[in-house]
N, CA and C atoms as an extended XYZ file, in Angstrom:
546
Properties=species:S:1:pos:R:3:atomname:S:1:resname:S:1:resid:I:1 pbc="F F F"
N        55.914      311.996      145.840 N   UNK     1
C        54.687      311.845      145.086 CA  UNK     1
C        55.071      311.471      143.645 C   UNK     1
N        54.392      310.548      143.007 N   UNK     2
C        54.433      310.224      141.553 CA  UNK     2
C        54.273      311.356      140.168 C   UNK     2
N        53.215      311.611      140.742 N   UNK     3
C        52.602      312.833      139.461 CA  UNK     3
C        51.782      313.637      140.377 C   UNK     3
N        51.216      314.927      139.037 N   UNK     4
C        49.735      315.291      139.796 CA  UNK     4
C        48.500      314.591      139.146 C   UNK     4
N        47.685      315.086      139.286 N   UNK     5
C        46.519      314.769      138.593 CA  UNK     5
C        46.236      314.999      137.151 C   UNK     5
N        46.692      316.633      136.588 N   UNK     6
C        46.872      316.800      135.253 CA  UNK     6
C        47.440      316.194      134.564 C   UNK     6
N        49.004      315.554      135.150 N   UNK     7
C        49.738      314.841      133.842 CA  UNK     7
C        49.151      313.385      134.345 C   UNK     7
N        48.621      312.540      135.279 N   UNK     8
C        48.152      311.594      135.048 CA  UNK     8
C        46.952      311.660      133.827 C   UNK     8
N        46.218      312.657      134.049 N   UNK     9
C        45.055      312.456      133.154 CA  UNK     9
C        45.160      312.690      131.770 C   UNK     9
N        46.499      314.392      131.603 N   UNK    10
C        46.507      313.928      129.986 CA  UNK    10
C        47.739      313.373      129.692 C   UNK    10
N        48.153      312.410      130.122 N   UNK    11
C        49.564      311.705      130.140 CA  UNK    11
C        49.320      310.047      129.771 C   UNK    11
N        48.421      309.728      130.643 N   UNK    12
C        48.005      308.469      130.325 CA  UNK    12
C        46.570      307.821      130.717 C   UNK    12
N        45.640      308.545      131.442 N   UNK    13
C        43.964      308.095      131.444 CA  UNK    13
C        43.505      308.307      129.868 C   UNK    13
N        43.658      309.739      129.632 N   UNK    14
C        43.219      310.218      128.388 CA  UNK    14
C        43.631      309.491      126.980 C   UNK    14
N        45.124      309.046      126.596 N   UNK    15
C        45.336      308.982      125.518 CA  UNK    15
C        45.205      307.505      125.712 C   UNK    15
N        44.813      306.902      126.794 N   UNK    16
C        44.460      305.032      126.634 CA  UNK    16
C        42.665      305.007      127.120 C   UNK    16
N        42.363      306.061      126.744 N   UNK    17
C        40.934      305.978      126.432 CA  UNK    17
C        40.128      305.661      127.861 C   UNK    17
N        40.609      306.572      128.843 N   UNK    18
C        40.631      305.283      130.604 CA  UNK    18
C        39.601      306.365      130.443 C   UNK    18
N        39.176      306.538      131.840 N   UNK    19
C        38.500      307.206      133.065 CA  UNK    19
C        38.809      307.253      134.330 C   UNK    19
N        38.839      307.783      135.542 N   UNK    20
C        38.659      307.782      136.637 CA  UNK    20
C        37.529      307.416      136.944 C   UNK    20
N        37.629      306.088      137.762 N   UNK    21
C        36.287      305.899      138.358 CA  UNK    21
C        35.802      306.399      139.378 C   UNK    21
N        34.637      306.824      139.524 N   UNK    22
C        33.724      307.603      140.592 CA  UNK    22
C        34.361      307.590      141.779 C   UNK    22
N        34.543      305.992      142.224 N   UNK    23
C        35.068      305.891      143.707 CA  UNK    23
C        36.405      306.508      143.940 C   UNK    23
N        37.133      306.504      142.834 N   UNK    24
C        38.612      307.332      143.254 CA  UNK    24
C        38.664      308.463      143.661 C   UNK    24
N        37.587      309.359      141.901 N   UNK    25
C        37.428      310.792      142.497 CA  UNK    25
C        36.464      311.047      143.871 C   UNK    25
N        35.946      309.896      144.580 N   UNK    26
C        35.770      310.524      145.991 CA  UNK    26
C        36.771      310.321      146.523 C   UNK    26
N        37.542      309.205      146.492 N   UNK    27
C        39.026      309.509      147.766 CA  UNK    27
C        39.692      310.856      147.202 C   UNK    27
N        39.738      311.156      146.242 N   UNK    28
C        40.573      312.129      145.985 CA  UNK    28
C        39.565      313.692      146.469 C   UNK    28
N        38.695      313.681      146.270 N   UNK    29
C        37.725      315.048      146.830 CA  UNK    29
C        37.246      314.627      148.420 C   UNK    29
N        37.409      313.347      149.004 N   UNK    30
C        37.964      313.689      150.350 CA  UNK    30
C        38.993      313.844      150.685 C   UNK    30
N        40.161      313.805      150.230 N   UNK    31
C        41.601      314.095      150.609 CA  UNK    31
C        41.688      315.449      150.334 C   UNK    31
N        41.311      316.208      149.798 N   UNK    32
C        41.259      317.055      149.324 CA  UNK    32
C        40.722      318.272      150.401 C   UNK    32
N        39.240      318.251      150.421 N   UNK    33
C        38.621      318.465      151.713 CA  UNK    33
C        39.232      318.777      152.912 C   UNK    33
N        39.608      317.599      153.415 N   UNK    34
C        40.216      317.428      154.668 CA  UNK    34
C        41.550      318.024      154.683 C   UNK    34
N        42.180      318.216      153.640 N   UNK    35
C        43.551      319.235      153.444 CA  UNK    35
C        42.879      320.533      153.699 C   UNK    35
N        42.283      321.427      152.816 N   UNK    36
C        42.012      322.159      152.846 CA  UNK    36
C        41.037      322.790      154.218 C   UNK    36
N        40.174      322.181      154.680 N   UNK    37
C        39.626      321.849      156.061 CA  UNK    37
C        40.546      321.967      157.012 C   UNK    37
N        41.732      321.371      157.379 N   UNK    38
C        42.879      321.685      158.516 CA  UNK    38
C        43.367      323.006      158.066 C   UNK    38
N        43.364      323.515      156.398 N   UNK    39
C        44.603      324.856      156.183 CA  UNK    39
C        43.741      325.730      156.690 C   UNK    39
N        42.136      325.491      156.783 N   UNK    40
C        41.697      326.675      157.062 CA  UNK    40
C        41.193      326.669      158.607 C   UNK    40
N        40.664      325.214      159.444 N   UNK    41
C        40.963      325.675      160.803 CA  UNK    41
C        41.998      325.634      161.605 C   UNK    41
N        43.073      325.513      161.105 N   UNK    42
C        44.258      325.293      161.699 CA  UNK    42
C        45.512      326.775      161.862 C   UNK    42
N        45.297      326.725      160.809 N   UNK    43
C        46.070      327.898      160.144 CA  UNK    43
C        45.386      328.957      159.358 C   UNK    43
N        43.821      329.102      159.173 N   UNK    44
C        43.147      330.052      159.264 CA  UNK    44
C        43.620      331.183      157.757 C   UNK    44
N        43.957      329.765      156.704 N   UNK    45
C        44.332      330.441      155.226 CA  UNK    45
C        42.865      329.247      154.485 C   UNK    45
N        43.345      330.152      152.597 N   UNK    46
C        42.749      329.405      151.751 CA  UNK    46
C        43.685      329.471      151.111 C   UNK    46
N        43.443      328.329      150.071 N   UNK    47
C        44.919      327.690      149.591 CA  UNK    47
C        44.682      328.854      147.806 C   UNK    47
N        43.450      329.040      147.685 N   UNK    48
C        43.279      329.903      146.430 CA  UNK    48
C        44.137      329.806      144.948 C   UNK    48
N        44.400      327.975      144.724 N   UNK    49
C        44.591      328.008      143.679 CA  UNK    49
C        44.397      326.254      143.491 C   UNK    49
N        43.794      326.062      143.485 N   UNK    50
C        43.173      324.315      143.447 CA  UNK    50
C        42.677      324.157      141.895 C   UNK    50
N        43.461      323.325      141.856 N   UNK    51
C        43.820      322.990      140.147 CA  UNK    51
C        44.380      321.421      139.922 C   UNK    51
N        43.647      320.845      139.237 N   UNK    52
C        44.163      319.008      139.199 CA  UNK    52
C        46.055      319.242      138.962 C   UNK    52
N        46.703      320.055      138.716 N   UNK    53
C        48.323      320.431      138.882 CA  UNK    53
C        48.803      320.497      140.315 C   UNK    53
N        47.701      320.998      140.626 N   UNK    54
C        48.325      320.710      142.490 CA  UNK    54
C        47.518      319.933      143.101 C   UNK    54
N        47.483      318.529      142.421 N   UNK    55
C        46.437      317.562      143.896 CA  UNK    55
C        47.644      316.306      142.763 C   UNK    55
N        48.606      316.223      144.193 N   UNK    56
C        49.575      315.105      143.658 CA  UNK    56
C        49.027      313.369      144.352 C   UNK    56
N        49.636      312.369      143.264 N   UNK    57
C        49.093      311.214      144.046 CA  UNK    57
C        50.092      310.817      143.851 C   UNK    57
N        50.390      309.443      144.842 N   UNK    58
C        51.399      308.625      144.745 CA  UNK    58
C        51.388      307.050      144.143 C   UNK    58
N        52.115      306.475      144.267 N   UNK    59
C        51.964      305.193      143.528 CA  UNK    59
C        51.249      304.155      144.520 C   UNK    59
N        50.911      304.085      146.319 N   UNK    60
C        49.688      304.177      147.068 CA  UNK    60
C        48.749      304.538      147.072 C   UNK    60
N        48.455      305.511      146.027 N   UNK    61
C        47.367      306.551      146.029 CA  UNK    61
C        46.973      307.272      147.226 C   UNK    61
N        48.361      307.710      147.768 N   UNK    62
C        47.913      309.089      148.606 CA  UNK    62
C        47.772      310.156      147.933 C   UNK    62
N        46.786      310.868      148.760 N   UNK    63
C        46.685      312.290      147.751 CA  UNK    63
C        46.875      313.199      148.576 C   UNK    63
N        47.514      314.477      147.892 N   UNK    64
C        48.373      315.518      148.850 CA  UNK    64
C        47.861      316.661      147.913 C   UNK    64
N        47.715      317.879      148.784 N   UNK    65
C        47.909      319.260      148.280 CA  UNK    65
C        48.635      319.848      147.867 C   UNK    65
N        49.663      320.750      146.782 N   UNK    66
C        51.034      321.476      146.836 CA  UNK    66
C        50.565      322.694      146.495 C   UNK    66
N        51.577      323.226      146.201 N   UNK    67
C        51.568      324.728      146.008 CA  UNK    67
C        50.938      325.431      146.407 C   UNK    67
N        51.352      325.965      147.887 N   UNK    68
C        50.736      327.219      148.737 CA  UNK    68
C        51.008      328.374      148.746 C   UNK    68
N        51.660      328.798      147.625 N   UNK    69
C        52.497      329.468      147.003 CA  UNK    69
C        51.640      331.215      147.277 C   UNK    69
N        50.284      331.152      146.519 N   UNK    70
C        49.273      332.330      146.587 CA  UNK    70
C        48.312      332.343      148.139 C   UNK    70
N        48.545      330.590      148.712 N   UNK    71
C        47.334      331.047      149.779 CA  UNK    71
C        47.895      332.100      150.709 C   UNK    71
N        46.321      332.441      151.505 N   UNK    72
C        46.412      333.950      152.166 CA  UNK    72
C        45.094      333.693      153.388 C   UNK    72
N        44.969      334.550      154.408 N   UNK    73
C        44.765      334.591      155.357 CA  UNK    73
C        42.971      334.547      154.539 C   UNK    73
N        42.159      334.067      155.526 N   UNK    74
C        40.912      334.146      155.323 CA  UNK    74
C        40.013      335.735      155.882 C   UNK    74
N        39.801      336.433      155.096 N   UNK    75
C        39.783      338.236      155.262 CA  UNK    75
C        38.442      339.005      154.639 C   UNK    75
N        37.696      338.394      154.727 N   UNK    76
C        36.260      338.263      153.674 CA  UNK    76
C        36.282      340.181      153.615 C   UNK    76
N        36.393      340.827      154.619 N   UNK    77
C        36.144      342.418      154.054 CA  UNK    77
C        37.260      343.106      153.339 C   UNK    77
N        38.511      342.419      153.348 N   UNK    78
C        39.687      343.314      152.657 CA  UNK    78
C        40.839      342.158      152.218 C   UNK    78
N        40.356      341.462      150.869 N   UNK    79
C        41.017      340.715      150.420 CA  UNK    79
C        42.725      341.599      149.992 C   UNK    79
N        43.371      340.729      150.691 N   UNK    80
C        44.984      341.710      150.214 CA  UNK    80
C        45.483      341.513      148.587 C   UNK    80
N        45.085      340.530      147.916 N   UNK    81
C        44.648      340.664      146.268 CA  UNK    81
C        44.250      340.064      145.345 C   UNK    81
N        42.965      340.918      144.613 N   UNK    82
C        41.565      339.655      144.145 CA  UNK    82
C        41.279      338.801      143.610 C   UNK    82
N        43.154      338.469      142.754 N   UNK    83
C        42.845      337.418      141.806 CA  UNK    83
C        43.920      336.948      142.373 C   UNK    83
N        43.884      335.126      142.502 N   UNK    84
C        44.961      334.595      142.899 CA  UNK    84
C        44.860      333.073      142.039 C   UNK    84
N        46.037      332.600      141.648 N   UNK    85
C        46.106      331.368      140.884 CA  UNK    85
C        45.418      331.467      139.817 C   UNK    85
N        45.953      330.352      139.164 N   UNK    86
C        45.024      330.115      137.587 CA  UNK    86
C        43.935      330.783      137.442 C   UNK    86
N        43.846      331.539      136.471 N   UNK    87
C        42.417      331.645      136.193 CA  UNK    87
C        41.563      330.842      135.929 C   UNK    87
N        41.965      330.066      135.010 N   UNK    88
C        40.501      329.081      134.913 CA  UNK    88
C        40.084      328.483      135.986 C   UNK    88
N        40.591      328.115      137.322 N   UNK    89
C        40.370      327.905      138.575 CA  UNK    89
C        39.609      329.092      139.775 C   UNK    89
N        39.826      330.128      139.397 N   UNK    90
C        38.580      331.227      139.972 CA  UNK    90
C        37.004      330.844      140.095 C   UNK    90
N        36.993      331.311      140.916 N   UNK    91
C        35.039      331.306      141.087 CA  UNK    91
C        34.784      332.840      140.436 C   UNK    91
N        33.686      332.583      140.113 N   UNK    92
C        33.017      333.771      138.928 CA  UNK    92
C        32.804      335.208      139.308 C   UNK    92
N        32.606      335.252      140.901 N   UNK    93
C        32.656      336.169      141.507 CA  UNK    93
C        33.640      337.269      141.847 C   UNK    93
N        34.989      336.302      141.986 N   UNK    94
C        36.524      336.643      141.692 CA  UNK    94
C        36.541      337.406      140.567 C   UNK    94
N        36.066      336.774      139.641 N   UNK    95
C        36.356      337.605      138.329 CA  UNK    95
C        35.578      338.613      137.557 C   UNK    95
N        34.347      338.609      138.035 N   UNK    96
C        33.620      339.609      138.224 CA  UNK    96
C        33.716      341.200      138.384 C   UNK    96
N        34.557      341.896      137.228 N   UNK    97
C        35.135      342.911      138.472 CA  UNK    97
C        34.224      344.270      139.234 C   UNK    97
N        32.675      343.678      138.412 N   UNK    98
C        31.494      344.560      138.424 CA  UNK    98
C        31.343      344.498      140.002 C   UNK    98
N        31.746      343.393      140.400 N   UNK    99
C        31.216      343.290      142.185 CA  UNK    99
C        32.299      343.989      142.698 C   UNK    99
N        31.653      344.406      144.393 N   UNK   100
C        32.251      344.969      144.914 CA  UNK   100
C        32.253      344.312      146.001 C   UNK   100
N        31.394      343.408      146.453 N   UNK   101
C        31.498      342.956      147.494 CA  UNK   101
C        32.707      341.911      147.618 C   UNK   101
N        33.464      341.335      148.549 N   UNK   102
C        34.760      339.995      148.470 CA  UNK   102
C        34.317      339.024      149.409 C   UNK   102
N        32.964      338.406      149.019 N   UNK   103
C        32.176      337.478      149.758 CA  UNK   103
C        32.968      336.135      149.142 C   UNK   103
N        33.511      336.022      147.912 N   UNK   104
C        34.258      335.112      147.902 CA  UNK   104
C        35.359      334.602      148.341 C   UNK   104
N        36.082      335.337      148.969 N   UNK   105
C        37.324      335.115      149.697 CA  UNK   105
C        37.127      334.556      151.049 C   UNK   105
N        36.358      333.110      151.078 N   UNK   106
C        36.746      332.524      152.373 CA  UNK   106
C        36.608      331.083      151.519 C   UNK   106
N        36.503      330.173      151.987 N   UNK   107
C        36.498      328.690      152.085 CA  UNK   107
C        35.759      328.446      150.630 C   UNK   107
N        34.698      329.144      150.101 N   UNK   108
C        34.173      328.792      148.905 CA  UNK   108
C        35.487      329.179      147.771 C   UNK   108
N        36.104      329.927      147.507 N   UNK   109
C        36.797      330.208      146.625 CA  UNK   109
C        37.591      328.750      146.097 C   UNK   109
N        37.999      328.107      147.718 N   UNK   110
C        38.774      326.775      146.918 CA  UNK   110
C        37.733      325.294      146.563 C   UNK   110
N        36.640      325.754      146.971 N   UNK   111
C        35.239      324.628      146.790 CA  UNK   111
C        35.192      325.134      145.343 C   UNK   111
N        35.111      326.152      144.744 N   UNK   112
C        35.070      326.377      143.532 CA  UNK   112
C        36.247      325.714      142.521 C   UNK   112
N        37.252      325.750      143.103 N   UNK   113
C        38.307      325.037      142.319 CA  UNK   113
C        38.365      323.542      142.640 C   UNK   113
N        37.930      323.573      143.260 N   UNK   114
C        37.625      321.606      143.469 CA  UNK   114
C        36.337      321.227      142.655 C   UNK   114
N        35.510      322.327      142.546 N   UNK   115
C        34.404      321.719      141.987 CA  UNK   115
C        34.861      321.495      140.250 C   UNK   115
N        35.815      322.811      139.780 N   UNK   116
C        36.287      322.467      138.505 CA  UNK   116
C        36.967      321.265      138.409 C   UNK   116
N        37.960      321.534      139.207 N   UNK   117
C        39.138      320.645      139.247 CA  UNK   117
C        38.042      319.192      138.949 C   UNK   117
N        37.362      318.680      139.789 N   UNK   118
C        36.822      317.148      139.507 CA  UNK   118
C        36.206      316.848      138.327 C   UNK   118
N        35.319      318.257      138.303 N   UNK   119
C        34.755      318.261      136.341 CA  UNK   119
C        35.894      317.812      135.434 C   UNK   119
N        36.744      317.910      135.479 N   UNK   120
C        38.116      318.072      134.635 CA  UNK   120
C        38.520      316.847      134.496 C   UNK   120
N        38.920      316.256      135.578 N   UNK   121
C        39.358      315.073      136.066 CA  UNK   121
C        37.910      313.928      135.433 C   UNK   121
N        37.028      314.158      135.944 N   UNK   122
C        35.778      313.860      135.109 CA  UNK   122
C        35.900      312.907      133.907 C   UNK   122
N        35.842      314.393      133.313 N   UNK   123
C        35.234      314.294      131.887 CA  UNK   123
C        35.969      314.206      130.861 C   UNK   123
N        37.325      315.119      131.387 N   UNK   124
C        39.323      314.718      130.691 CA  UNK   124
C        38.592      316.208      130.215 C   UNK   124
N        38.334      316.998      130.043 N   UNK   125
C        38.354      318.114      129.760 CA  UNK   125
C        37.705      319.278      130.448 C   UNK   125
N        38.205      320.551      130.001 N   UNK   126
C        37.689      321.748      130.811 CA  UNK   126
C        36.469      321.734      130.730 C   UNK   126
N        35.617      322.661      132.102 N   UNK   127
C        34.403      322.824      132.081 CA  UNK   127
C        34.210      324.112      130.889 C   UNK   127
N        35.073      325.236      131.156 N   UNK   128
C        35.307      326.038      130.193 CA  UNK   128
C        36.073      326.252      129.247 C   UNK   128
N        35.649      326.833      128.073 N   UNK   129
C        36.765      326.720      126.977 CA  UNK   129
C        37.335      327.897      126.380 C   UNK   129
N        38.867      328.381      126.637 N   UNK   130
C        39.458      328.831      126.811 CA  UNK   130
C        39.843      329.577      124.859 C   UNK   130
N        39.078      331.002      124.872 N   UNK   131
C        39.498      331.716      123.788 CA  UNK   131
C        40.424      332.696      123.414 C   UNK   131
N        39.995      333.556      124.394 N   UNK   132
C        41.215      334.757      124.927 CA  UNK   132
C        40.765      335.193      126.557 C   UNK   132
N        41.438      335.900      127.123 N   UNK   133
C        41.296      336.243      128.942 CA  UNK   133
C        39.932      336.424      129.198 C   UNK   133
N        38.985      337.754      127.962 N   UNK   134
C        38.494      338.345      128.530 CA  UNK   134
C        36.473      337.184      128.505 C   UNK   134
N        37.093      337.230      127.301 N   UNK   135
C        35.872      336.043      126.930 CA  UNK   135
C        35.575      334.811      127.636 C   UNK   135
N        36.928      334.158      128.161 N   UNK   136
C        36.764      333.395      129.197 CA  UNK   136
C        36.834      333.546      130.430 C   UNK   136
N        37.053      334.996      131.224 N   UNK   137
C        36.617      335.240      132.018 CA  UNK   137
C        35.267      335.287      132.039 C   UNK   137
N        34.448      335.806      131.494 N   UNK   138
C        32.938      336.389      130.788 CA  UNK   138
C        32.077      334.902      130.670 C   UNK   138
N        32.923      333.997      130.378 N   UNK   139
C        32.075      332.714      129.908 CA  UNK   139
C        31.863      332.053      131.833 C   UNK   139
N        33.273      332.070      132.251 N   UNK   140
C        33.247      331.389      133.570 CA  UNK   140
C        31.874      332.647      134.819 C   UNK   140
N        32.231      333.989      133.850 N   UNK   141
C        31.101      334.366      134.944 CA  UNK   141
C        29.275      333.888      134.554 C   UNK   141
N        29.496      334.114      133.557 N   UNK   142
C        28.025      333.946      132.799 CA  UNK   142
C        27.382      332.134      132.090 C   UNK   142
N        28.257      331.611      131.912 N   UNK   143
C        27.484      330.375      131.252 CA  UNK   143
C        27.694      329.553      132.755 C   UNK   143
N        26.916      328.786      132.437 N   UNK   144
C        26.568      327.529      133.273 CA  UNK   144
C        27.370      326.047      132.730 C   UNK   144
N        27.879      325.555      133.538 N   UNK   145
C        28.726      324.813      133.748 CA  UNK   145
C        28.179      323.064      132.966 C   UNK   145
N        28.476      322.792      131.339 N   UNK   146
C        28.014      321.593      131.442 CA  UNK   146
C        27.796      320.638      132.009 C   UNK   146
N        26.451      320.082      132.112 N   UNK   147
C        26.333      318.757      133.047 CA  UNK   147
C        27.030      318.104      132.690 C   UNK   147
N        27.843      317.413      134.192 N   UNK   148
C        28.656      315.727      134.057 CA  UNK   148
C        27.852      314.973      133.292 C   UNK   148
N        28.313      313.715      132.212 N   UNK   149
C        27.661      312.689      131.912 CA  UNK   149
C        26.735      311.498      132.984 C   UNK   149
N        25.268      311.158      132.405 N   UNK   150
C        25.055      310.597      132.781 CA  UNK   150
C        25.171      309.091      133.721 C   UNK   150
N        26.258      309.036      133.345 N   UNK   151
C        26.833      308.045      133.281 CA  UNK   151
C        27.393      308.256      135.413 C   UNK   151
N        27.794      309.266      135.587 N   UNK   152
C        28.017      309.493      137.112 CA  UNK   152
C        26.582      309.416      137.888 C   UNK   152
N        26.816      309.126      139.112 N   UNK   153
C        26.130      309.043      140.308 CA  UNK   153
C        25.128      310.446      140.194 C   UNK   153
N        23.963      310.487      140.536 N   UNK   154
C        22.823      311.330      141.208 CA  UNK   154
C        23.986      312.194      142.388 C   UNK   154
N        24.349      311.686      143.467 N   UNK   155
C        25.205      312.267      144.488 CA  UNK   155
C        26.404      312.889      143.780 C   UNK   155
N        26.934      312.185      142.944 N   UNK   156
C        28.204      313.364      142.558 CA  UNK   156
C        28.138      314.439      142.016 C   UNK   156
N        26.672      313.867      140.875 N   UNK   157
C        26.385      315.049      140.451 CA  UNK   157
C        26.105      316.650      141.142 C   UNK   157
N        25.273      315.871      141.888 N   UNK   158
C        24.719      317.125      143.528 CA  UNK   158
C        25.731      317.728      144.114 C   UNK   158
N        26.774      316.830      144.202 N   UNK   159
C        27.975      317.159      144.715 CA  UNK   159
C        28.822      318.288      144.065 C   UNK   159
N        29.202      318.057      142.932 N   UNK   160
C        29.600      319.263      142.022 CA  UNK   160
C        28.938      320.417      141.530 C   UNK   160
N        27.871      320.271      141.408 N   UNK   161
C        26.803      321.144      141.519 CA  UNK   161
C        26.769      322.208      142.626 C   UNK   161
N        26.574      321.592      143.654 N   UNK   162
C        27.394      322.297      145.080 CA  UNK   162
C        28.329      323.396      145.043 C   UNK   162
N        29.526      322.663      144.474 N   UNK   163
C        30.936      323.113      144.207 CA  UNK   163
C        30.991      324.192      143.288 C   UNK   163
N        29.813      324.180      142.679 N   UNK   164
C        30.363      325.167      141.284 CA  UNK   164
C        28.524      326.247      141.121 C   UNK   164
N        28.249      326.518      142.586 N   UNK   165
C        27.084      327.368      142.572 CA  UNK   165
C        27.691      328.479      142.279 C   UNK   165
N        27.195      329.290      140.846 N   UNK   166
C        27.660      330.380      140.780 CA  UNK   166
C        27.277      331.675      141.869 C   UNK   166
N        26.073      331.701      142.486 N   UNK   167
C        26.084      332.798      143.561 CA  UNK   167
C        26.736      331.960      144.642 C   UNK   167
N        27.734      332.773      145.574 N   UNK   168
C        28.583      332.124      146.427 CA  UNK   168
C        27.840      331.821      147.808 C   UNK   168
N        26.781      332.672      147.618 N   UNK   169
C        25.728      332.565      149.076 CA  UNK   169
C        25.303      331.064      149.336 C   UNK   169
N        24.955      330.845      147.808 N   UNK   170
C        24.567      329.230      147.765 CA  UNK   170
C        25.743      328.311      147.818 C   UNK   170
N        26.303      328.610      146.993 N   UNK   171
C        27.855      327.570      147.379 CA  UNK   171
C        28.315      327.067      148.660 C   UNK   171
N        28.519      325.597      148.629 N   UNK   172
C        28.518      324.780      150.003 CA  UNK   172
C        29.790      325.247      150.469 C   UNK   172
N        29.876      325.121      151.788 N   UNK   173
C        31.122      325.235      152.545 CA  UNK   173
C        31.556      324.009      152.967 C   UNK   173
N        32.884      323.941      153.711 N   UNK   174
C        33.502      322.697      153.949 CA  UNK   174
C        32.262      321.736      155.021 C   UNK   174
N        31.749      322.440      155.941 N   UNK   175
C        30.550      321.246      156.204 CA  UNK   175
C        29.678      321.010      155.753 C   UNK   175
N        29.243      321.745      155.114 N   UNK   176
C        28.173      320.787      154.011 CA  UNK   176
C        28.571      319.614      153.574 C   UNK   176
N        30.159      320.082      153.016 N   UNK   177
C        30.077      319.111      151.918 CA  UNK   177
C        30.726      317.651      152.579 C   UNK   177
N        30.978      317.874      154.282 N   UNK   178
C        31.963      316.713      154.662 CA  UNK   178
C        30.720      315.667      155.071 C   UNK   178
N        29.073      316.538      155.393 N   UNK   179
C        28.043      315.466      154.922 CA  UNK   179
C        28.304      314.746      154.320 C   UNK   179
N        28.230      315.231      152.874 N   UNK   180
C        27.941      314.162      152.159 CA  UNK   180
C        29.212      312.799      152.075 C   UNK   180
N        29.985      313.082      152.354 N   UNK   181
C        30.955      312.214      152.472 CA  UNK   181
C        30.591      310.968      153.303 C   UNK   181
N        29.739      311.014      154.589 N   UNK   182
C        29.370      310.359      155.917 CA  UNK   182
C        28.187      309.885      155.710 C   UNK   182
């Protein structure tokens, strides 16, 4: 693989003033998908740390998953432990430590990090902005996620929107979202 996604974007999209165009970030959030889609009916894990650092492309533009380093068995009543990978890549619920329930620990946890991850990739910057742990934990549970620029699709928008429902009940799962792809 060439790079990941992070040092493409602040390596050289960002400082030559580029963008990712729409159509890429769908090959790349279907490659993505469909990785994560086999880890979890196949092998019956979540990868629980999806971060534009681990979605590598090549100079073909294949796109690949790495670092499985934290994933773990899919266990929704007795997560074996509650925080895994980057934080700024958590769903809000994760970090939440008021909840008790671990409704996040199946397939949404890494829809949540894809939904950042593309904001990111996006827009060249975080959805959240990073002060100290506790505040930006607090911000990722409580604020709402700036809208993408106008400038993107009605559907992508919906699409990420999806990805980044803060109650997890609402948050799409892998078929929802392989709709919209079709």
């Amino acid at each position: 693989m060439a790079m990941c996604m992070e040092t493409l974007c602040t390596k050289y999209i960002k400082p030559n003033e580029m963008n990712i165009p729409e159509c890429i970030l769908g090959k790349i959030t279907v490659a993505i998908v469909e990785a994560l889609r086999y880890l979890k009916n196949v092998h019956g894990l979540i990868h629980r740390d999806i971060k534009p650092s681990n979605i590598l492309i090549d100079w073909d533009g294949l796109i690949k998953l790495a670092d499985f380093g934290v994933s773990g068995s899919i266990n929704i009543s007795s997560p074996d432990i509650p925080i895994h990978g980057c934080i700024n890549y958590c769903p809000p619920g994760v970090l939440d430590h008021r909840k008790q329930d671990h409704s996040e620990f199946d397939e949404r946890y890494d829809i949540w990090g894809l939904g950042i991850s593309l904001y990111e990739m996006a827009t060249l910057k975080p959805a959240y902005h990073f002060i100290d742990n506790i505040l930006f934990e607090l911000s990722i549970i409580n604020d709402t996620v700036p809208p993408l620029p106008a400038t993107f699709s009605f559907d992508f928008q919906k699409f990420i929107n999806s990805c980044l429902e803060k109650d997890v009940v609402h948050r799409s799962k892998y078929r929802i979202l392989v709709v919209s792809f079709y």
